[in-house]
Every structure is written in structure tokens, then in C-alpha cells.
Steps between C-alpha positions, in 0.01 A plus 500: 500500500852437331376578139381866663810555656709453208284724268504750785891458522518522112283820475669651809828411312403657237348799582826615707710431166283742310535749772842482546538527093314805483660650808883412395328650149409817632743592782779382250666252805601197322474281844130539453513338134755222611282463806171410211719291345540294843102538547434370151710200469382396874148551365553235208735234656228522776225460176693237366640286764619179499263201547691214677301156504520317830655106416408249700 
């Protein structure tokens, strides 16, 4: 159930960056395109995380 919830994170993620790209894009609001920015680079810190072993 984790590995589902992350890919459904990661799509969610990413999906609201390209909207918000192609909204800042066409209203001409910058927010919007510093707002994608946000979206995107939560979308691959959250692909790419960290992997921490446990020690005994």
C-alpha cells in the first residue's frame, strides 16, 4: 500500500506542476510558474528520497 501511495503522491505532484506551468504560462502570473517550480522539485526530492538504514 506504501509503494501506491507514493506513485499516487508523485503523479498527483506532478500533474499540479504541469497545470500550474501552463496556467502561470497562459494568464502571464508569474506566482503560477514559481508555484510549478515548488510542485516540481517536491515531486523529485519526494522521487528521490533519502534511504536511511536502521543500525542495530
Amino acid at each position: 500500500m506504501k509503494g501506491i501511495y507514493r506513485i499516487l503522491m508523485a503523479l498527483a505532484l506532478l500533474v499540479a506542476a504541469i497545470t500550474s506551468y501552463s496556467m502561470g504560462v497562459h494568464s502571464g502570473v508569474f506566482l503560477f510558474i514559481i508555484l510549478g517550480f515548488v510542485l516540481e522539485g517536491a515531486f523529485w526530492f519526494g522521487l528521490f528520497s533519502i534511504k536511511r538504514r536502521k543500525e542495530a
